[in-house]
C-alpha positions in Angstrom: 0.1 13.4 3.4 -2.0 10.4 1.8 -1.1 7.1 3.3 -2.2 3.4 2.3 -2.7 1.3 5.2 -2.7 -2.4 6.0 -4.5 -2.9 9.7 -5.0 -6.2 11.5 -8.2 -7.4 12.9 -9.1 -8.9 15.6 -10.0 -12.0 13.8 -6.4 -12.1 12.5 -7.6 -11.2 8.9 -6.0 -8.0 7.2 -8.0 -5.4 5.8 -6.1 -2.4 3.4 -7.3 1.1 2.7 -6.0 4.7 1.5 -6.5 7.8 3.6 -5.1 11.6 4.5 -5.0 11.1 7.9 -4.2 7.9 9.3 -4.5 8.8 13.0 -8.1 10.0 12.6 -9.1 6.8 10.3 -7.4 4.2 13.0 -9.9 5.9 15.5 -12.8 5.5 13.3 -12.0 1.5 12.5 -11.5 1.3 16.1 -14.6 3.2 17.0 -17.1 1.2 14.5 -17.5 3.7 12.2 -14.9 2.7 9.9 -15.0 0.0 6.7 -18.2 -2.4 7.3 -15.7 -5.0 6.9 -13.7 -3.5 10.2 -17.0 -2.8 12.0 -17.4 -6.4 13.4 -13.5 -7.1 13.4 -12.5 -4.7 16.3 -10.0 -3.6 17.4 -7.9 -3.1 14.3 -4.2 -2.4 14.8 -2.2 -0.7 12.2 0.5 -3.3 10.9 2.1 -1.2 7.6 2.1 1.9 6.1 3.3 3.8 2.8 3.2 7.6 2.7 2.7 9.1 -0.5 2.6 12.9 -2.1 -0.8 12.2 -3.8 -4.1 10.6 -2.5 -4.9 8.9 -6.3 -1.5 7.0 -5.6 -1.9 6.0 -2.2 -5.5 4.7 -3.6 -3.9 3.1 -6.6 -1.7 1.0 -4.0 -4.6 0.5 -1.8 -6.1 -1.4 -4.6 -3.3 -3.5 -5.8 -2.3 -4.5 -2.2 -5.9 -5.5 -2.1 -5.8 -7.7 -5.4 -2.7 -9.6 -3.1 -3.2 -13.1 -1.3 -2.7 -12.6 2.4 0.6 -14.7 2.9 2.1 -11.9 0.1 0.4 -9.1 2.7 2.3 -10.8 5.5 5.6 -11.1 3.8 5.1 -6.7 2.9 4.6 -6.1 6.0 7.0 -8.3 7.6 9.5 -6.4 5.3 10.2 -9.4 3.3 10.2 -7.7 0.0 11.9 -9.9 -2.3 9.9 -12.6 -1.6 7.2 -10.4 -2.9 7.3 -11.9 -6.5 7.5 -15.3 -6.0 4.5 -15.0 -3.9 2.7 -13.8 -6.9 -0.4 -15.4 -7.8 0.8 -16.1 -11.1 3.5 -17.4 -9.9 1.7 -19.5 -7.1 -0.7 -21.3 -10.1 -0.5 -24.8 -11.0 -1.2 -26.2 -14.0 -4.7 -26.8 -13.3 -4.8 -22.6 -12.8 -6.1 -22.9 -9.7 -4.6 -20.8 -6.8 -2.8 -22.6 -3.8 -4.2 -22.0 -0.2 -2.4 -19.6 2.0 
């Protein structure tokens, strides 16, 4: 099954990413052959997943979870789901439209 994925580096920054086999990709972040960005970051460890029937959904996740800030990242996969909208970026800007550091 198609997964989307949300790992942890070792620098405490999150990296997300869409694959069929989730065991096999953690290996290859781990190993350096994975994302460039996880490549100088490791080790990764896998901090959320979503399973999904179809790989063009799992990617279609991939890339909205990436458009996210990273305290809305944290609160997904702390399970903190309805806090999910207010941590928006729409929601988060100010009247000078300018996001608010996490």
């Amino acid at each position: 099954m198609p997964y989307m994925y949300i790992l942890e580096c070792s620098d405490g920054s999150y990296y997300v990413g869409s694959t069929w086999n989730i065991e096999r990709r953690l290996s290859q972040h781990n190993a350096g052959e994975g994302a460039e960005y996880t490549r100088t970051r490791c080790p990764v460890e896998l901090r959320y997943l979503e399973e999904y029937y179809m790989i063009k959904d799992a990617f279609a996740r991939e890339k909205q979870v990436q458009g996210w800030s990273r305290r809305k990242r944290r609160a997904l996969i702390e399970g903190r789901a309805d806090e999910l909208p207010t941590l928006s970026r729409t929601a988060r800007l100010g009247s000078s439209g300018v996001e608010a550091v996490d």
